[in-house]
C-alpha positions, 0 to 999 in steps of 0.5 A: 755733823755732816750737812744732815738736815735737823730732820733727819738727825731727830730721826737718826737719834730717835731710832738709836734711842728706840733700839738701845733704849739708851739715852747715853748712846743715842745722846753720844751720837749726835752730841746734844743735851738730854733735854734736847733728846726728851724733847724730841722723843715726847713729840715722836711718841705723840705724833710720830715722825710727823712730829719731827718736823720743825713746827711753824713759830709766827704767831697765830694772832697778832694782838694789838692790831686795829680792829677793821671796823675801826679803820 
């Protein structure tokens, strides 16, 4: 694959996979797995092209820090 961000490969294989209706063709494409393409079908079907977007991975909690109080 060319320099294409991962964003637009997810929309390039969702949009082929919207117009076959094949997994095989659109997998074919851009050679990855079929989890990969379930993966990012179920997030486009719930959230649209929004939901192609890599999400952020920090955690939202940090658990063992010292309380404010406390310090």
């Amino acid at each position: 694959m060319n320099d294409r961000s991962e964003y637009a490969i997810r929309r390039q294989v969702v949009r082929i996979h919207e117009e076959t209706g094949s997994f095989k063709q659109a997998l074919e494409e851009v050679n990855r797995s079929r989890g990969w393409l379930s993966k990012w079908l179920q997030r486009y079907r719930g959230q649209g092209f929004k939901g192609l977007r890599d999400r952020d991975r920090t955690p939202k909690r940090v658990w063992k820090k010292t309380s404010d109080r406390m310090v």
